[in-house]
ChimeraX commands (.cxc) that place a marker at each C-alpha (Angstrom):
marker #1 position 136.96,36.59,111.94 radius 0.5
marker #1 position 136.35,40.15,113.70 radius 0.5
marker #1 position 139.57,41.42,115.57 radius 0.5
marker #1 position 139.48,43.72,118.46 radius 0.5
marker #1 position 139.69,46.77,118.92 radius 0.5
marker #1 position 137.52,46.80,116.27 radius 0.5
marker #1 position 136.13,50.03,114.25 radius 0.5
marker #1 position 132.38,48.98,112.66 radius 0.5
marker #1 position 130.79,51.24,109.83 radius 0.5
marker #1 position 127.52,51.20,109.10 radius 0.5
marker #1 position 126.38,52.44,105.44 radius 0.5
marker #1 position 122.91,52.12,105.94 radius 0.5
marker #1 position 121.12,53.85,103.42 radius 0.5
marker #1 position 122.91,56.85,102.47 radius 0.5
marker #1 position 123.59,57.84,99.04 radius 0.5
marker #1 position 126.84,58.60,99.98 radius 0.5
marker #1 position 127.20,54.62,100.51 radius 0.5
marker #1 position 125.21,53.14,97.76 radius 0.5
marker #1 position 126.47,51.46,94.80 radius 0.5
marker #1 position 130.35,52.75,93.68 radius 0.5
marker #1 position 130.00,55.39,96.15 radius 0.5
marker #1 position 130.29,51.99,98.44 radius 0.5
marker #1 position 133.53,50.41,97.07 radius 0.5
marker #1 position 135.13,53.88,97.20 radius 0.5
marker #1 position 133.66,54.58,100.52 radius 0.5
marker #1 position 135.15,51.13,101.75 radius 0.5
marker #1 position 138.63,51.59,100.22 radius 0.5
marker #1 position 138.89,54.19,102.66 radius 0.5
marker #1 position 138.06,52.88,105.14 radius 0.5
marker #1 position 140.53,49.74,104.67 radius 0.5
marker #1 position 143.81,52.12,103.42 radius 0.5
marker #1 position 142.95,53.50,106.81 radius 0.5
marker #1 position 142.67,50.38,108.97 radius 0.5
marker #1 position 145.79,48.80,107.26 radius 0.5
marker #1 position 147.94,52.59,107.58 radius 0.5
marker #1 position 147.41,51.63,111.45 radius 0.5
marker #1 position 147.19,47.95,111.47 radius 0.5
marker #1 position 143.53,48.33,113.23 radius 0.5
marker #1 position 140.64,46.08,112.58 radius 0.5
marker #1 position 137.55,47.95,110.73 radius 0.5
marker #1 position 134.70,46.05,109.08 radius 0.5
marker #1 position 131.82,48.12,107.03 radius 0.5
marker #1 position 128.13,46.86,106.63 radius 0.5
marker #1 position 126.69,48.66,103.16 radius 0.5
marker #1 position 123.03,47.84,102.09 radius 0.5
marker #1 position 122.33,43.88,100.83 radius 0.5
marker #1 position 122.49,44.93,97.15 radius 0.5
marker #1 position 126.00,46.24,97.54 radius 0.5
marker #1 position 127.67,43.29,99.78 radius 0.5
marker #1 position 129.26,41.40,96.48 radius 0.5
marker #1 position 130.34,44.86,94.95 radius 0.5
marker #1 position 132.16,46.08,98.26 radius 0.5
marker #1 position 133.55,42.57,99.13 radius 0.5
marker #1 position 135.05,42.33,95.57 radius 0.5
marker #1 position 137.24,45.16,95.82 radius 0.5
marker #1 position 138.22,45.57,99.39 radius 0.5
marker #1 position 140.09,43.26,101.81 radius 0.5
marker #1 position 138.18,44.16,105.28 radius 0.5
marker #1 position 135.83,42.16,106.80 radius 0.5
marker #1 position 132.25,42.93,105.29 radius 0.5
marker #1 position 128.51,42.67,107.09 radius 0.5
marker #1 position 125.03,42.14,106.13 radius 0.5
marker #1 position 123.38,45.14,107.87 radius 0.5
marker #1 position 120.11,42.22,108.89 radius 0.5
marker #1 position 119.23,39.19,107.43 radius 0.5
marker #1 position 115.97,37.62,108.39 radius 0.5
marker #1 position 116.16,33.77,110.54 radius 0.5
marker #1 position 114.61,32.15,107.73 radius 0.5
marker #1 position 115.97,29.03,105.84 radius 0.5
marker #1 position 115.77,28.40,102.58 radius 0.5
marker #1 position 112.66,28.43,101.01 radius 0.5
marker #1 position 109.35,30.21,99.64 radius 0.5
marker #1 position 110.23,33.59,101.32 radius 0.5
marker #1 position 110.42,36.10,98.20 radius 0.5
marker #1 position 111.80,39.13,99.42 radius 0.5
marker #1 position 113.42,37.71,103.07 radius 0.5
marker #1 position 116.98,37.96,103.31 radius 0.5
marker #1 position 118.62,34.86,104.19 radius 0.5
marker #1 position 121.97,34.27,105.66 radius 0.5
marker #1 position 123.11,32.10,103.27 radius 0.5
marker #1 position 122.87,34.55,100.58 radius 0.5
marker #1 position 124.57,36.89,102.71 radius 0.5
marker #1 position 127.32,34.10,102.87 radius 0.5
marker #1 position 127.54,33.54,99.20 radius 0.5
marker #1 position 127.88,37.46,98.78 radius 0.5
marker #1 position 130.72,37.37,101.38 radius 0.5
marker #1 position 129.65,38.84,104.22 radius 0.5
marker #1 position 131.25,37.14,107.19 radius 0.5
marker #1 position 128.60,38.30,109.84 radius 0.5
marker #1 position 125.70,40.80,110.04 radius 0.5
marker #1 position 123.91,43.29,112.44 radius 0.5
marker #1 position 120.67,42.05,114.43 radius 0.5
marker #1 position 118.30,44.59,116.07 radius 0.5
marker #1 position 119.60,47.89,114.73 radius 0.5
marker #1 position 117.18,50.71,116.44 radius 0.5
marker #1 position 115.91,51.33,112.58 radius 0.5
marker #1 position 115.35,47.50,112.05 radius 0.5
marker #1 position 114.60,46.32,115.97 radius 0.5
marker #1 position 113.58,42.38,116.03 radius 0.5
marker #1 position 111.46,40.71,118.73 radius 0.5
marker #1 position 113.70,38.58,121.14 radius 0.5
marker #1 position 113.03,35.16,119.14 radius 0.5
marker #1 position 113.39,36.55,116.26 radius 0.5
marker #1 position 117.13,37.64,118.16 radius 0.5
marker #1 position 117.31,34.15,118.98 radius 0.5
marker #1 position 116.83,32.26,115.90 radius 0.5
marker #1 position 119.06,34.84,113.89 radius 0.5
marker #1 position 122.27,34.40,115.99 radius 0.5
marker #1 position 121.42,30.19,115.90 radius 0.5
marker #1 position 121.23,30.96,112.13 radius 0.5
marker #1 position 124.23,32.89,111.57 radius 0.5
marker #1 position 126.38,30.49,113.82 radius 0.5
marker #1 position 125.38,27.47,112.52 radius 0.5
marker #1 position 126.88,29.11,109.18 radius 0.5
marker #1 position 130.37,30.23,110.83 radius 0.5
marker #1 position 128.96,33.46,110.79 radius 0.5
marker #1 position 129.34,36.65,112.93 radius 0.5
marker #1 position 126.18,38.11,114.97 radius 0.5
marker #1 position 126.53,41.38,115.92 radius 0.5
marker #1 position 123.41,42.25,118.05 radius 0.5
marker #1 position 122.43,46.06,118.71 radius 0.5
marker #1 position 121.20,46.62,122.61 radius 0.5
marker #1 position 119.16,49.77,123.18 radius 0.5
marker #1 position 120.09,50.04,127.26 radius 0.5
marker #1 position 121.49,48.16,129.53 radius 0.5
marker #1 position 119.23,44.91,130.72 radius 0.5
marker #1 position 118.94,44.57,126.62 radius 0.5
marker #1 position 122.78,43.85,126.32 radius 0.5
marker #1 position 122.57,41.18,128.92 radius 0.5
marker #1 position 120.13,39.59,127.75 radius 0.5
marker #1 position 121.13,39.13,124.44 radius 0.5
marker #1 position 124.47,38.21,125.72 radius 0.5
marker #1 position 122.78,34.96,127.34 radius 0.5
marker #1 position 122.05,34.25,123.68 radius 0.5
marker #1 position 125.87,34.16,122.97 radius 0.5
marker #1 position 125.83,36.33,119.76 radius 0.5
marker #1 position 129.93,37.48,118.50 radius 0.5
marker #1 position 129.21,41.11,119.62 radius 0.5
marker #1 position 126.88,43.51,121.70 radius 0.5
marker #1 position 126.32,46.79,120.70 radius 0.5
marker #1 position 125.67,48.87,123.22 radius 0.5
marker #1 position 123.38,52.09,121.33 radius 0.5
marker #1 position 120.84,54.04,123.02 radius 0.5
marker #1 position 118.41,55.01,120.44 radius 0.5
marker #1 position 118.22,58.74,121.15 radius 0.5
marker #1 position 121.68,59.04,120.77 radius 0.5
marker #1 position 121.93,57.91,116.86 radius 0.5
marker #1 position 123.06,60.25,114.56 radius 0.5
marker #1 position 123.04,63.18,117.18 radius 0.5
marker #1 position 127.05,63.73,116.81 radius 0.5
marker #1 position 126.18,63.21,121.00 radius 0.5
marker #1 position 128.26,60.46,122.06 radius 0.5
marker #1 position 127.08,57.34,124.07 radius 0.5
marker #1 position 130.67,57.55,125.63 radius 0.5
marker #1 position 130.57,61.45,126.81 radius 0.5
marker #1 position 126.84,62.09,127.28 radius 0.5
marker #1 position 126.15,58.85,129.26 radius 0.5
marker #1 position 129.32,56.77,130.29 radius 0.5
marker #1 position 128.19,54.80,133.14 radius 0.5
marker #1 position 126.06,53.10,129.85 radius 0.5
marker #1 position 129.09,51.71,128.19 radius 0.5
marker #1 position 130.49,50.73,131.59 radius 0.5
marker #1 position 127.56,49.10,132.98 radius 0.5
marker #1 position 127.15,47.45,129.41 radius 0.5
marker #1 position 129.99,45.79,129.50 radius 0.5
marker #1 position 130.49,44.94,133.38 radius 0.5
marker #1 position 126.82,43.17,132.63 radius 0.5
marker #1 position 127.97,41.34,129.55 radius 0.5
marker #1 position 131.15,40.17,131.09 radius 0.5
marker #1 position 129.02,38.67,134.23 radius 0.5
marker #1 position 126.88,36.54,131.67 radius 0.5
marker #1 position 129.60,35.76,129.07 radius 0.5
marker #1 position 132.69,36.86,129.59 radius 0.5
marker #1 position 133.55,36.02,125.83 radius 0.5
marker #1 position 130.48,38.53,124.13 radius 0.5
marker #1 position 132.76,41.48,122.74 radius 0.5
marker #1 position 131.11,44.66,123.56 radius 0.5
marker #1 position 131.12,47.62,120.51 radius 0.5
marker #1 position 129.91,50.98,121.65 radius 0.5
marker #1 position 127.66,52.99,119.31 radius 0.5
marker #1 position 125.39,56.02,118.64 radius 0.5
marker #1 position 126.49,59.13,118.53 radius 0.5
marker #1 position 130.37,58.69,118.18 radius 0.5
marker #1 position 131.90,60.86,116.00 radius 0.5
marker #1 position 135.66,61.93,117.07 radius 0.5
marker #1 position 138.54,59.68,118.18 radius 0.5
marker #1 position 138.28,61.43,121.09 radius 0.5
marker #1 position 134.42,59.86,121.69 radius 0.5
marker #1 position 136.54,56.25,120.71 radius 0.5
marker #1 position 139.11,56.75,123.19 radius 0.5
marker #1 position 136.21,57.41,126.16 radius 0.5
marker #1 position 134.51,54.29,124.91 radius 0.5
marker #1 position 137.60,51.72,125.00 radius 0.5
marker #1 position 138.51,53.55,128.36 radius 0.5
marker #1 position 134.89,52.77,129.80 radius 0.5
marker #1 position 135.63,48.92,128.60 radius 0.5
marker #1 position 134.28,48.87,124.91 radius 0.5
marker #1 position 136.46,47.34,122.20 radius 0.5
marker #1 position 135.29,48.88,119.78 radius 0.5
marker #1 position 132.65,50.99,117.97 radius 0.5
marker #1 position 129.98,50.95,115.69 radius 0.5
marker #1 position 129.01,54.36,114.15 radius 0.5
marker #1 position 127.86,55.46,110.75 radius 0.5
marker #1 position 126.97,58.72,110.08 radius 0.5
marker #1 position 129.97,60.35,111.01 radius 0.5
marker #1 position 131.99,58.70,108.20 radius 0.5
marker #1 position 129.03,58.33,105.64 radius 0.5
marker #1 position 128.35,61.43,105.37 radius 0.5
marker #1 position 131.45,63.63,106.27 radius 0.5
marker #1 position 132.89,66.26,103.85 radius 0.5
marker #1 position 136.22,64.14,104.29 radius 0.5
marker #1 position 135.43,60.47,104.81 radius 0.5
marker #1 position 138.90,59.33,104.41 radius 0.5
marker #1 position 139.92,62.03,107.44 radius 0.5
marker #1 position 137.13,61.37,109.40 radius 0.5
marker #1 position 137.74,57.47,109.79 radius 0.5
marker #1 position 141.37,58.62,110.49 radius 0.5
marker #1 position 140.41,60.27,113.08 radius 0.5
marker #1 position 138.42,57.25,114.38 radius 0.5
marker #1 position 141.17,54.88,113.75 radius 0.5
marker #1 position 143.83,56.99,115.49 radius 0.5
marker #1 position 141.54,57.23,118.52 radius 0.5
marker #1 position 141.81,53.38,118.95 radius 0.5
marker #1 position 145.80,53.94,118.11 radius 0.5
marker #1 position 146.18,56.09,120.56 radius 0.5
marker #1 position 144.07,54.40,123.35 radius 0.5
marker #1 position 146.13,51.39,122.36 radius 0.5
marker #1 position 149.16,52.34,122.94 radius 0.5
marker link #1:1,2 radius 0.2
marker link #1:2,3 radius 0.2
marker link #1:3,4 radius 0.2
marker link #1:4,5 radius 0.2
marker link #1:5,6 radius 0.2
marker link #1:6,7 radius 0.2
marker link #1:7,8 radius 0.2
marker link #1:8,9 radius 0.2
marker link #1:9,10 radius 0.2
marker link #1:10,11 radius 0.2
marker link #1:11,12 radius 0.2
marker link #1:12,13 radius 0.2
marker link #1:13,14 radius 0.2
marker link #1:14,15 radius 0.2
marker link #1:15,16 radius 0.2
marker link #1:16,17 radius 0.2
marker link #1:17,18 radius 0.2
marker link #1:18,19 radius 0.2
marker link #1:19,20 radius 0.2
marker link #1:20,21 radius 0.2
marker link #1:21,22 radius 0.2
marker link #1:22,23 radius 0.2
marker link #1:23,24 radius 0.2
marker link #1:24,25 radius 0.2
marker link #1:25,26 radius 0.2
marker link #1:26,27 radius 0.2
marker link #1:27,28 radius 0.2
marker link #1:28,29 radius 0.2
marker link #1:29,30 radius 0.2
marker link #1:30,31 radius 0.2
marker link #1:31,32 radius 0.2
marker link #1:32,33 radius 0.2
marker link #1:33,34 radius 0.2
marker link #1:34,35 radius 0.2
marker link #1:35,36 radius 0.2
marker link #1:36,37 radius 0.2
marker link #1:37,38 radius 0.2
marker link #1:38,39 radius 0.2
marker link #1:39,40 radius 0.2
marker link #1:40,41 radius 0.2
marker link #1:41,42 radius 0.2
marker link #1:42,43 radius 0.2
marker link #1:43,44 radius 0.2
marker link #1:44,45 radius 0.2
marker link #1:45,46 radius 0.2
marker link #1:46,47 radius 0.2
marker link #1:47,48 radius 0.2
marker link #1:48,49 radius 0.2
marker link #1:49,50 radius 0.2
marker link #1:50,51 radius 0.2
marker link #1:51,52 radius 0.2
marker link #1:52,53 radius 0.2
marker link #1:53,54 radius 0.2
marker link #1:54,55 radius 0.2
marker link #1:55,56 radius 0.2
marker link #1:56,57 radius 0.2
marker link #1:57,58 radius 0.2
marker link #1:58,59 radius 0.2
marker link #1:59,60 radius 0.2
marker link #1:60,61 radius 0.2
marker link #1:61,62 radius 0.2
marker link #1:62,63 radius 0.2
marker link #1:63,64 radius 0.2
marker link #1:64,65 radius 0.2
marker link #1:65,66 radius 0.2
marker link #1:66,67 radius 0.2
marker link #1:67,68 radius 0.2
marker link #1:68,69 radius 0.2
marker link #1:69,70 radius 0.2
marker link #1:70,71 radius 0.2
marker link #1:71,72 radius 0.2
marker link #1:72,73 radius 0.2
marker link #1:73,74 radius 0.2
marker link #1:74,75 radius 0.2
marker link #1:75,76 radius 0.2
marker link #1:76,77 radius 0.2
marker link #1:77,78 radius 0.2
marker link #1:78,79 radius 0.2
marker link #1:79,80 radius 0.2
marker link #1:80,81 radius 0.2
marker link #1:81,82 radius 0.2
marker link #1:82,83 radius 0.2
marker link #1:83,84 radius 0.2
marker link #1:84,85 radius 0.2
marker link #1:85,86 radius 0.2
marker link #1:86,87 radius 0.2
marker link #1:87,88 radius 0.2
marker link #1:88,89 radius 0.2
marker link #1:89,90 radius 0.2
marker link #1:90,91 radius 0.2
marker link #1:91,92 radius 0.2
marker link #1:92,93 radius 0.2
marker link #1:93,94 radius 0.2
marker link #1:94,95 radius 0.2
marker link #1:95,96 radius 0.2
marker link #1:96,97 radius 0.2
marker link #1:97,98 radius 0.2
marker link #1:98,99 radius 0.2
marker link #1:99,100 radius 0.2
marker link #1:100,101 radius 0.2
marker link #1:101,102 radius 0.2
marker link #1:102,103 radius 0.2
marker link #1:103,104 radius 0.2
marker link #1:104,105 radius 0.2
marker link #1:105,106 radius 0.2
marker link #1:106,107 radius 0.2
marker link #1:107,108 radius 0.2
marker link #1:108,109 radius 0.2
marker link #1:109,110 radius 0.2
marker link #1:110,111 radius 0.2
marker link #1:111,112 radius 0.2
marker link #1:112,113 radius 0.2
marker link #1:113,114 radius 0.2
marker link #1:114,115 radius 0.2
marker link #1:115,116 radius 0.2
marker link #1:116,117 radius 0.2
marker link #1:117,118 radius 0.2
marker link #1:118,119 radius 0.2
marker link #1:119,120 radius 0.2
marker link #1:120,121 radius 0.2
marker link #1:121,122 radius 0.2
marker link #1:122,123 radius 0.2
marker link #1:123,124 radius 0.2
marker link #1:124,125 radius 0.2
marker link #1:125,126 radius 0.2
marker link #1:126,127 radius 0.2
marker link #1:127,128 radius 0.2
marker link #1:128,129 radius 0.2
marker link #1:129,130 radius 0.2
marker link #1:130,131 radius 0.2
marker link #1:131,132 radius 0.2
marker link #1:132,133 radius 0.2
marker link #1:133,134 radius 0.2
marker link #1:134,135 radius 0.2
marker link #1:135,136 radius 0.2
marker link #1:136,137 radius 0.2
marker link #1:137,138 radius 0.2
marker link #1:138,139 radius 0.2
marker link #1:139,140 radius 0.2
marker link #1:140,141 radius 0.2
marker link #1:141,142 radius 0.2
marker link #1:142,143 radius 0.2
marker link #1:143,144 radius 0.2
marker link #1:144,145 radius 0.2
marker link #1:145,146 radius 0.2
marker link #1:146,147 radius 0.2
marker link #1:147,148 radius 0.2
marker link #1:148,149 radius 0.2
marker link #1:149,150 radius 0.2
marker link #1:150,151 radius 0.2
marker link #1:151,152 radius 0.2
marker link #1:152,153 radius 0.2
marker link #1:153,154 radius 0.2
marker link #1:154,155 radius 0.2
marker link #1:155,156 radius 0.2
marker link #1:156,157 radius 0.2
marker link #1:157,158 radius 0.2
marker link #1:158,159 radius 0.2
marker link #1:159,160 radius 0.2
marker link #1:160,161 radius 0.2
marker link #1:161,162 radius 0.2
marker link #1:162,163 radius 0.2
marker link #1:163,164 radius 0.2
marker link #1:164,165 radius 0.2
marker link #1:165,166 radius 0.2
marker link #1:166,167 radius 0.2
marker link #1:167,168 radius 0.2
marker link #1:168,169 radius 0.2
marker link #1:169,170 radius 0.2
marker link #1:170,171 radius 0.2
marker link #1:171,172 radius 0.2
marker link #1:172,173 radius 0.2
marker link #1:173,174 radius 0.2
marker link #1:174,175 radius 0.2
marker link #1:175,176 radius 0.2
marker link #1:176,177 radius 0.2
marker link #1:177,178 radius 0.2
marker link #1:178,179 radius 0.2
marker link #1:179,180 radius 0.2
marker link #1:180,181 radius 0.2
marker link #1:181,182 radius 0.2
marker link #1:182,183 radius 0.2
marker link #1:183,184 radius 0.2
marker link #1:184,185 radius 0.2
marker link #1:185,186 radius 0.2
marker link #1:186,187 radius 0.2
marker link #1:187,188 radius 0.2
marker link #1:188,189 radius 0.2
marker link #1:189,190 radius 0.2
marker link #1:190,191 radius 0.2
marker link #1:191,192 radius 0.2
marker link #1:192,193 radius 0.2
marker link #1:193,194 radius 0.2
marker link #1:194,195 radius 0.2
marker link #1:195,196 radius 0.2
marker link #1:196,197 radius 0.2
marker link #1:197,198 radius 0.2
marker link #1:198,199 radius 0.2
marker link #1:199,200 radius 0.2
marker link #1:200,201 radius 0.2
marker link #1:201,202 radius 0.2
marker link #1:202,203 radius 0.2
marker link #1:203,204 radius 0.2
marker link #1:204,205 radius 0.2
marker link #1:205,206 radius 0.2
marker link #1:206,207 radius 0.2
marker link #1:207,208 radius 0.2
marker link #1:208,209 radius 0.2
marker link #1:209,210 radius 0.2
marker link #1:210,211 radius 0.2
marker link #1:211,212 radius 0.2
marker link #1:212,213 radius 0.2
marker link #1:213,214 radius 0.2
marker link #1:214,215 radius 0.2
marker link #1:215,216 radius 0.2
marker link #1:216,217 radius 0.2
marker link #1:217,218 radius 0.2
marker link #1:218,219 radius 0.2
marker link #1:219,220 radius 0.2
marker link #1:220,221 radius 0.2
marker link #1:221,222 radius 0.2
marker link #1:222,223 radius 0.2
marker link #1:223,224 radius 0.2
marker link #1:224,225 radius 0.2
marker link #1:225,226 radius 0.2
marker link #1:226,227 radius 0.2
marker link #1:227,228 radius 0.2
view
């Protein structure tokens, strides 16, 4: 479902990643990923999951959807919606969108018992593991402060990453471990997958770059180059 290494992009709410500015934004991104034969997956807003999953071959994410089933919840967002749109997965607990830890819980039990993919955002260490008891697909590892500073996790605090996934590995050796906030060179993806990551989760740097199409190169050759 999600290959390793493994480039994540967030669209959250930019302008630059809503509606057609989406699709193109996600072509991109996949022409890139398929140039170098390296996974990438992009999460844009809920309203735009159908559009960008119509037109691009890349694995596509809800960015949350709430642990509810079916039923009188106007305005929730459900998995299975998510699923019928196309998405194969979906973040839990961004920093913008945190969740309580049964809330965590019940949206990983939700998303697996549809074959789907939980990615699950940790804000330190001791987070990570213990959402990785919960067995989600992915850990995030993003310290909060660090989002959207252009400061990488993977420079500016290291032992993080590395403690983040030495921790995850000691619960469940099969939770894959992204790194996030703050990357925004190949260079900041090459420290990550060197500290133990496989892979990243980012946003900003693509989203809203004066060359998105260069900047995920850039990304995507950083995992290339790591790779090899």
């Amino acid at each position: 479902m999600l290959k390793v290494p493994l480039a994540i992009v967030n669209f959250k709410t930019y302008p630059e990643a809503t509606g057609e500015r989406a699709v193109k934004l996600a072509r991109a991104i996949a022409d890139v990923a398929k140039k170098h034969k390296v996974a990438a997956a992009v999460a844009p807003q809920a309203f735009d999951i159908y559009r960008v999953v119509s037109k691009v071959k890349i694995p596509v994410l809800a960015q949350h959807v709430d642990p509810y089933k079916p039923d009188k919840f106007t305005g929730w967002l459900l998995p299975e919606a998510a699923r019928e749109s196309g998405a194969i997965g979906s973040l839990i607990n961004h920093a913008e969108h945190p969740l309580r830890p049964p809330e965590i819980e019940l949206t990983i039990d939700r998303l697996r018992g549809l074959g789907m993919a939980s990615i699950v955002c940790g804000r330190d260490v001791e987070t990570s593991r213990e959402v990785a008891a919960l067995s989600p697909t992915m850990v995030a590892i993003e310290p909060p402060e660090l989002i959207g500073t252009g400061r990488a996790v993977s420079k500016v605090k290291p032992e993080v990453v590395s403690e983040t996934v030495r921790e995850v590995r000691s619960v469940n050796p099969r939770v894959r471990v992204l790194c996030g906030a703050g990357i925004a060179s190949g260079g900041d993806v090459r420290l990550a997958l060197k500290l133990g990551a496989e892979g990243v989760l980012l946003a900003r740097a693509i989203t809203c770059a004066s060359n998105p199409r260069a900047a995920i190169s850039d990304i995507i050759e950083g995992m290339v180059k790591r790779r090899r």
